[in-house]
C-alpha positions as CSV (number, residue, x, y, z in Angstrom):
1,X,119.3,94.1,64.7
2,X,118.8,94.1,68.5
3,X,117.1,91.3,70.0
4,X,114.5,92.6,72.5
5,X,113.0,90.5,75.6
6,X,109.6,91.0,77.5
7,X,109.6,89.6,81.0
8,X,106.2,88.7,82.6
9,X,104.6,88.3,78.8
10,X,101.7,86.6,79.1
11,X,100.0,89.4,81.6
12,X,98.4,92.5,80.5
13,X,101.4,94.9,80.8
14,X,104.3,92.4,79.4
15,X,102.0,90.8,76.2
16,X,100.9,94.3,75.0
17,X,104.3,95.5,75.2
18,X,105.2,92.8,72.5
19,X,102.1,93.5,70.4
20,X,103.6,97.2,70.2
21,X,106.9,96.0,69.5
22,X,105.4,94.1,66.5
23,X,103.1,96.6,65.0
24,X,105.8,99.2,65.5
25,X,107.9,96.9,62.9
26,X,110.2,94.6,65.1
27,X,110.7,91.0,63.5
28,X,109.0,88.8,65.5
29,X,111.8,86.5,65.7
30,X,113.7,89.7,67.5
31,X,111.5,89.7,70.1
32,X,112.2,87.1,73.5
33,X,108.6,86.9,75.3
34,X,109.5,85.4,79.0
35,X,106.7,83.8,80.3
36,X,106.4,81.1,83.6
37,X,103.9,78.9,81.1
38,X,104.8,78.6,77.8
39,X,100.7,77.6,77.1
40,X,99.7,80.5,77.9
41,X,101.8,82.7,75.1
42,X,101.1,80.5,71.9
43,X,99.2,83.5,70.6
44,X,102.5,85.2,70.7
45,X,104.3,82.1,69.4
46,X,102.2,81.8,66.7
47,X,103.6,85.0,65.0
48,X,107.1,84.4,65.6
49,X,107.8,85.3,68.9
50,X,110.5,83.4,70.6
51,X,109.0,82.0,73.9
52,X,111.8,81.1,76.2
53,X,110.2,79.7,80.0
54,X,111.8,81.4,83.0
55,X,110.3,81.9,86.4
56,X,111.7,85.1,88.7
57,X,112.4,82.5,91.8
58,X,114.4,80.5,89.5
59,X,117.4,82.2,88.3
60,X,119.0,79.1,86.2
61,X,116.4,79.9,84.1
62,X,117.2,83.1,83.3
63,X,119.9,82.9,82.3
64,X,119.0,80.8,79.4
65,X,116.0,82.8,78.6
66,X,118.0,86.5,78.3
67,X,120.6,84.5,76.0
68,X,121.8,86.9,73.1
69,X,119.1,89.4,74.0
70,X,120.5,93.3,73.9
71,X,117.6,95.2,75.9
72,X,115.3,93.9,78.5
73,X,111.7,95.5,79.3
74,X,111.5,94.1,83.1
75,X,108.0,94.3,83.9
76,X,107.6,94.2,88.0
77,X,106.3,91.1,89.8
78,X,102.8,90.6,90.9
79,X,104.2,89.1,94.4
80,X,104.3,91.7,96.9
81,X,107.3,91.0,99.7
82,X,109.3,89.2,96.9
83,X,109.8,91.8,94.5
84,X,113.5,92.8,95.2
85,X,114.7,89.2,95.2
86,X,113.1,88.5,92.2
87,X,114.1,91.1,90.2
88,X,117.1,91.5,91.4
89,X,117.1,87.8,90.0
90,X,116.5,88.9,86.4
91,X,118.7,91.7,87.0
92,X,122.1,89.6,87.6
93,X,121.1,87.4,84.5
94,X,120.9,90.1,82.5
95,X,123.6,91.3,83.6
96,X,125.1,87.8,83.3
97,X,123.9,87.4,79.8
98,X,125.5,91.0,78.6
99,X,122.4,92.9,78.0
100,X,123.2,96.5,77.5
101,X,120.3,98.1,78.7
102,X,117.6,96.9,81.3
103,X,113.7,99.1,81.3
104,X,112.1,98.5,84.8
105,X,108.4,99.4,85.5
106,X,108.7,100.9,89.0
107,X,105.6,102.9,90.4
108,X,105.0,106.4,90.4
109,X,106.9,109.2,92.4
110,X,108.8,105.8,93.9
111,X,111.1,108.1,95.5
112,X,108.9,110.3,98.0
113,X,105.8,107.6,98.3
114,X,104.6,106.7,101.2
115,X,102.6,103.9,99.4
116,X,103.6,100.4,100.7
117,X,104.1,99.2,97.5
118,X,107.0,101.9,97.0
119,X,109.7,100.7,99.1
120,X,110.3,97.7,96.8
121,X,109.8,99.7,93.7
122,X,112.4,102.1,95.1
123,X,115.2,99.1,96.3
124,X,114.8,97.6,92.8
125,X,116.0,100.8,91.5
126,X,118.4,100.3,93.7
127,X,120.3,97.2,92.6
128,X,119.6,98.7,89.2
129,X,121.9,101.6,89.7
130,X,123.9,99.0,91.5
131,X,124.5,96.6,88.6
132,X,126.7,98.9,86.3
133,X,123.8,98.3,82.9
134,X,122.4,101.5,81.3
135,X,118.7,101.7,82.4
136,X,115.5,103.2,81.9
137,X,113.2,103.4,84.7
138,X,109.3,103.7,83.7
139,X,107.7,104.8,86.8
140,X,103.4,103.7,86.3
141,X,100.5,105.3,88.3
142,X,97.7,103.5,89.0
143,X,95.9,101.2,85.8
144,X,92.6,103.0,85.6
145,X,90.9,99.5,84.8
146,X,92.0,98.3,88.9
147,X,88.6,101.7,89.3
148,X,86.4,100.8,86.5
149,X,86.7,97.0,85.9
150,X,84.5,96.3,89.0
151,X,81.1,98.6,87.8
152,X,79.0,95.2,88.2
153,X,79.7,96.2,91.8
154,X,79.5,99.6,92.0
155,X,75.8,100.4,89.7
156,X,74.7,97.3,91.8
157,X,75.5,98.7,95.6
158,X,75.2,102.7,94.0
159,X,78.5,103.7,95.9
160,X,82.5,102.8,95.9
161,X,84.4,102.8,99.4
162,X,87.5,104.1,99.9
163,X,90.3,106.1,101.9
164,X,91.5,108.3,99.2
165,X,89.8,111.1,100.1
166,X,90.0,113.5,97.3
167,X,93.2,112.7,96.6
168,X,94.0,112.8,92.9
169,X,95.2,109.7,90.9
170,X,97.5,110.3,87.3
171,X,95.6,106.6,86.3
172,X,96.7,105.7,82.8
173,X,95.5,102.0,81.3
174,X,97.7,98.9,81.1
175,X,98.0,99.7,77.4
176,X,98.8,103.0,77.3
177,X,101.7,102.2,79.9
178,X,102.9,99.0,77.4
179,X,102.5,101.4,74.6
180,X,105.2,103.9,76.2
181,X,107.2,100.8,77.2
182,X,107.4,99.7,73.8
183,X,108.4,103.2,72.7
184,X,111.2,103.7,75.2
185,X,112.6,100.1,74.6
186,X,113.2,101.2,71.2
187,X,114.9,104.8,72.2
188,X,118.5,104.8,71.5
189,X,119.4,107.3,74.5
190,X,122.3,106.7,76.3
191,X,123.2,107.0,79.6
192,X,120.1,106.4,82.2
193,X,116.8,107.8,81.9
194,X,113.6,107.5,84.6
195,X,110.2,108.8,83.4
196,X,107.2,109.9,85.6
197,X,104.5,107.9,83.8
198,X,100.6,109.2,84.5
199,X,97.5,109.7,82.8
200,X,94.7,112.7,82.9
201,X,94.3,112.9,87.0
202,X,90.9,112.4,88.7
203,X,90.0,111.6,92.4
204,X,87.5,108.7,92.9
205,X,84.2,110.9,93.5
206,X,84.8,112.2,90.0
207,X,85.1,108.5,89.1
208,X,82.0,108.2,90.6
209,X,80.3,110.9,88.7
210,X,81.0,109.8,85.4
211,X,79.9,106.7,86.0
212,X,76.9,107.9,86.8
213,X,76.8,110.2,83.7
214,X,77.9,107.3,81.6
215,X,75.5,104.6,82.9
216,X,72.7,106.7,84.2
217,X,72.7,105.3,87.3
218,X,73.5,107.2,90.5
219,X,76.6,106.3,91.7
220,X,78.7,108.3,94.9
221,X,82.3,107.7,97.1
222,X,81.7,107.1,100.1
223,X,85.1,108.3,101.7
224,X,85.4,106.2,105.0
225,X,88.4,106.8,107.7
226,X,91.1,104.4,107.3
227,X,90.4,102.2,110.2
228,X,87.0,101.8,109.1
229,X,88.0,101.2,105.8
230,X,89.9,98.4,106.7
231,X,87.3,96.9,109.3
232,X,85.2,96.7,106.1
233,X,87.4,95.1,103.7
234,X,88.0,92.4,106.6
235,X,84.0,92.6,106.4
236,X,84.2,91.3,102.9
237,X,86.7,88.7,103.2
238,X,90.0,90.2,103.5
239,X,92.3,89.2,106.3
240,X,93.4,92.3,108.5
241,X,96.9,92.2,107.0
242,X,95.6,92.7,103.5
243,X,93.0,95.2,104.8
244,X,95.3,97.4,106.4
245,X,97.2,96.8,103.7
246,X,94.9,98.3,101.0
247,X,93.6,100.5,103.4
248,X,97.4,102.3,103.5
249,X,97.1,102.3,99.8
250,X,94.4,104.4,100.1
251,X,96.3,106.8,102.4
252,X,99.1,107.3,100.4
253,X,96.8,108.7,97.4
254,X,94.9,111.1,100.0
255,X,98.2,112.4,100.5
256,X,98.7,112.8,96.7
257,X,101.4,110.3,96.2
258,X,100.2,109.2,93.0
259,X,99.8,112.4,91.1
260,X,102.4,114.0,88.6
261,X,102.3,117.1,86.1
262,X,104.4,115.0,84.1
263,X,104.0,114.9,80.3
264,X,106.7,112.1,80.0
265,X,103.6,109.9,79.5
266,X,102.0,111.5,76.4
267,X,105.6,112.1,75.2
268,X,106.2,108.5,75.0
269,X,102.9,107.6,73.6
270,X,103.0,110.4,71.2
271,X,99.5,111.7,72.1
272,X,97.7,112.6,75.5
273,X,96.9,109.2,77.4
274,X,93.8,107.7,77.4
275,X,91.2,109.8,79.3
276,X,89.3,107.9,82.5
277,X,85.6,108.7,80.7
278,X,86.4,107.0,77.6
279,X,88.1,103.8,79.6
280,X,85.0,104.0,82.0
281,X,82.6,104.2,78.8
282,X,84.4,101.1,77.3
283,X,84.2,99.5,80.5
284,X,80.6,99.8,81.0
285,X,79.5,98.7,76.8
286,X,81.2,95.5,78.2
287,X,79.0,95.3,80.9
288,X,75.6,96.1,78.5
289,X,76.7,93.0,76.0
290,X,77.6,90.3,78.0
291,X,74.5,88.4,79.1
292,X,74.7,88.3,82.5
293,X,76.3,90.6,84.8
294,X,76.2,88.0,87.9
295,X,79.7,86.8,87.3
296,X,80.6,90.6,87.7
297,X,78.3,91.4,90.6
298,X,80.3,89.0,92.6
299,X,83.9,91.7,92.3
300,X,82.7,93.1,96.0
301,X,84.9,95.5,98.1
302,X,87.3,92.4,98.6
303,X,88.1,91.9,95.5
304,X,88.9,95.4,94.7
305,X,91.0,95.6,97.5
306,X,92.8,92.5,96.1
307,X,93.1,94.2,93.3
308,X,94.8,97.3,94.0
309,X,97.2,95.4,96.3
310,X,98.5,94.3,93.3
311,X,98.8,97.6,91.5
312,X,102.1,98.5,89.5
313,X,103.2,94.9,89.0
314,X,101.4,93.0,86.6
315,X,103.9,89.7,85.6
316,X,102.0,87.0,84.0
C-alpha cells in the first residue's frame, strides 16, 4: 500500500490531515507525520503513526524523513520571506527520495492576487512545475477561525477594524481544508491537478452581524482607510513593517482577491463547507464555558493582525 507523509504535522492543518487519513482507513503505520518536535506529535505516535523529525531549513533531514514515502501532503510554512527556500527544500527531497506525487497548500486565486502573501505561494508552484513530480496544488482561502477566534476582543470593544471593505472572503476552517487534503491525497488522478479551495463567502460586517445575532451583543466593522489601518495596528503593538503588512492583506480582499465560485471545495469534502455562523456559534459556546474570558480579552487588534499575517501557512 502507499506510504503517505504529512509535513508540518503537529499544526492545525498538517495533524488533522493525518486524523482524516486514519478515519478514512489508512494504516497508521502508512502514514509519515513530519514534525520539527517529535514531543509534540506523541498523540499521533501513540496510534501508529510513524514520526520522523525534519525541519524545512534543514534539508539533510528530509531526506531521511520522506524515505520510502509514495505521496507527500506539503503543508506551507508559517515563516513568511522563507517560504520558497523551504519548500523548495522538501521539494528536492522528495524528489530525491522518489515520491511520485507532491500536494502543496498554496493560497487562494495565487495566480492573479495581489495579496503579499501570494507571490511565494505562486513561486512555490513554480519549482513545483519545475521539479518533473506529478502534483496537486490545493489553493486555501482564508481559515475562518483567524475572524472568529478573537470574539473576547471584539464583544469586549463592540467593533472589528479592518481595510477589507466589503470585500468578500471564501473562508473555509482549518478542518474542512485538512479534510479535502486528506481526500485529494488519496485521489488516484494522474497527471496535475490545482483546486480553488473556499468556503460559503461573507465580507467582515456580515461577520459582524452574526456575531451580534449569535451573542446578543452589538457588534459593527468599522472599515478604516488603509494608512489608518496600519497607524492603528502600530497603535497596538505592531511594528510598521508588519502593519503595513497586514494592512495590504486587507487591500487585497477589498479588491476581492480571496473569493471564488468554486465548488472544488465541497467536492473534495463531499458536502458544502462549514458555514461561518455555525464556526462563529462554536466559537462563541467556547467563550460562555471557559471561566474567564481575560486570557481572551487580551487577543487586541495586534494580535489579529499577527494572525492573519500568517494566513495560508500553518506548519507546526
Amino acid at each position: 500500500m502507499p506510504v503517505y507523509a504529512v509535513t508540518g504535522a503537529s499544526g492545525h492543518v498538517g495533524r488533522y490531515a493525518v486524523q482524516q487519513l486514519v478515519a478514512r482507513g489508512v494504516p497508521a503505520s502508512d502514514i509519515v507525520a513530519v514534525v520539527r518536535t517529535r514531543s509534540k506529535a506523541a498523540g499521533l505516535a501513540a496510534v501508529g503513526v510513524q514520526v520522523r523529525e525534519a525541519d524545512y531549513l534543514r534539508p539533510e533531514t528530509l531526506s531521511a524523513a520522506l524515505a520510502s514515502v509514495d505521496r507527500v501532503l506539503l503543508v506551507s510554512s508559517s515563516q513568511v520571506g522563507q517560504l520558497v527556500a523551504q519548500h523548495t527544500n522538501v521539494i528536492t527531497a522528495a524528489k530525491a527520495a522518489g515520491v511520485s506525487r507532491i500536494l502543496y497548500t498554496s493560497m487562494l486565486n495565487a495566480n492573479d492576487s495581489t495579496s503579499p502573501l501570494a507571490g511565494e505561494h505562486r513561486d512555490t508552484e513554480r519549482v513545483l512545475r519545475a521539479a518533473g513530480i506529478a502534483f496537486t496544488v490545493l489553493r486555501n482561502g482564508y481559515y475562518t477561525e483567524v475572524y472568529t477566534d478573537p470574539l473576547g476582543r471584539y464583544l469586549s470593544d463592540g467593533q472589528i477594524l479592518g481595510a477589507s471593505g466589503d470585500g468578500r472572503l471564501s473562508a473555509a476552517t482549518r478542518q474542512d481544508y485538512a479534510t479535502a487534503a486528506a481526500a485529494a491525497l488519496l485521489q488516484d488522478e494522474g497527471g496535475n491537478r490545482t483546486y480553488e479551495l473556499g468556503g460559503p463567502a461573507f465580507d467582515v460586517s456580515e461577520l459582524a452581524r452574526l456575531i451580534s445575532d449569535v451573542s446578543g451583543t452589538k457588534v459593527t466593522y468599522h472599515d478604516l482607510p488603509p494608512e489608518q489601518y496600519a497607524r492603528a495596528l502600530q497603535q497596538s503593538g505592531l511594528d510598521e513593517a508588519t502593519a503595513r503588512f497586514v494592512a495590504a492583506l486587507d487591500t487585497s480582499i477589498a479588491r476581492g482577491d480571496l473569493q471564488t465560485s468554486s465548488q472544488d471545495l465541497a467536492h473534495l469534502l463531499g458536502h458544502p463547507a462549514t458555514p461561518p455562523a455555525a464556526v462563529v456559534r462554536a466559537g462563541y459556546d467556547l467563550l460562555k464555558v471557559r471561566s474567564t474570558t481575560a486570557t481572551i480579552g487580551l487577543i487586541g487588534v495586534g494580535m489579529i493582525g499577527g494572525t492573519i499575517a500568517r494566513l495560508a501557512v500553518d506548519a507546526g
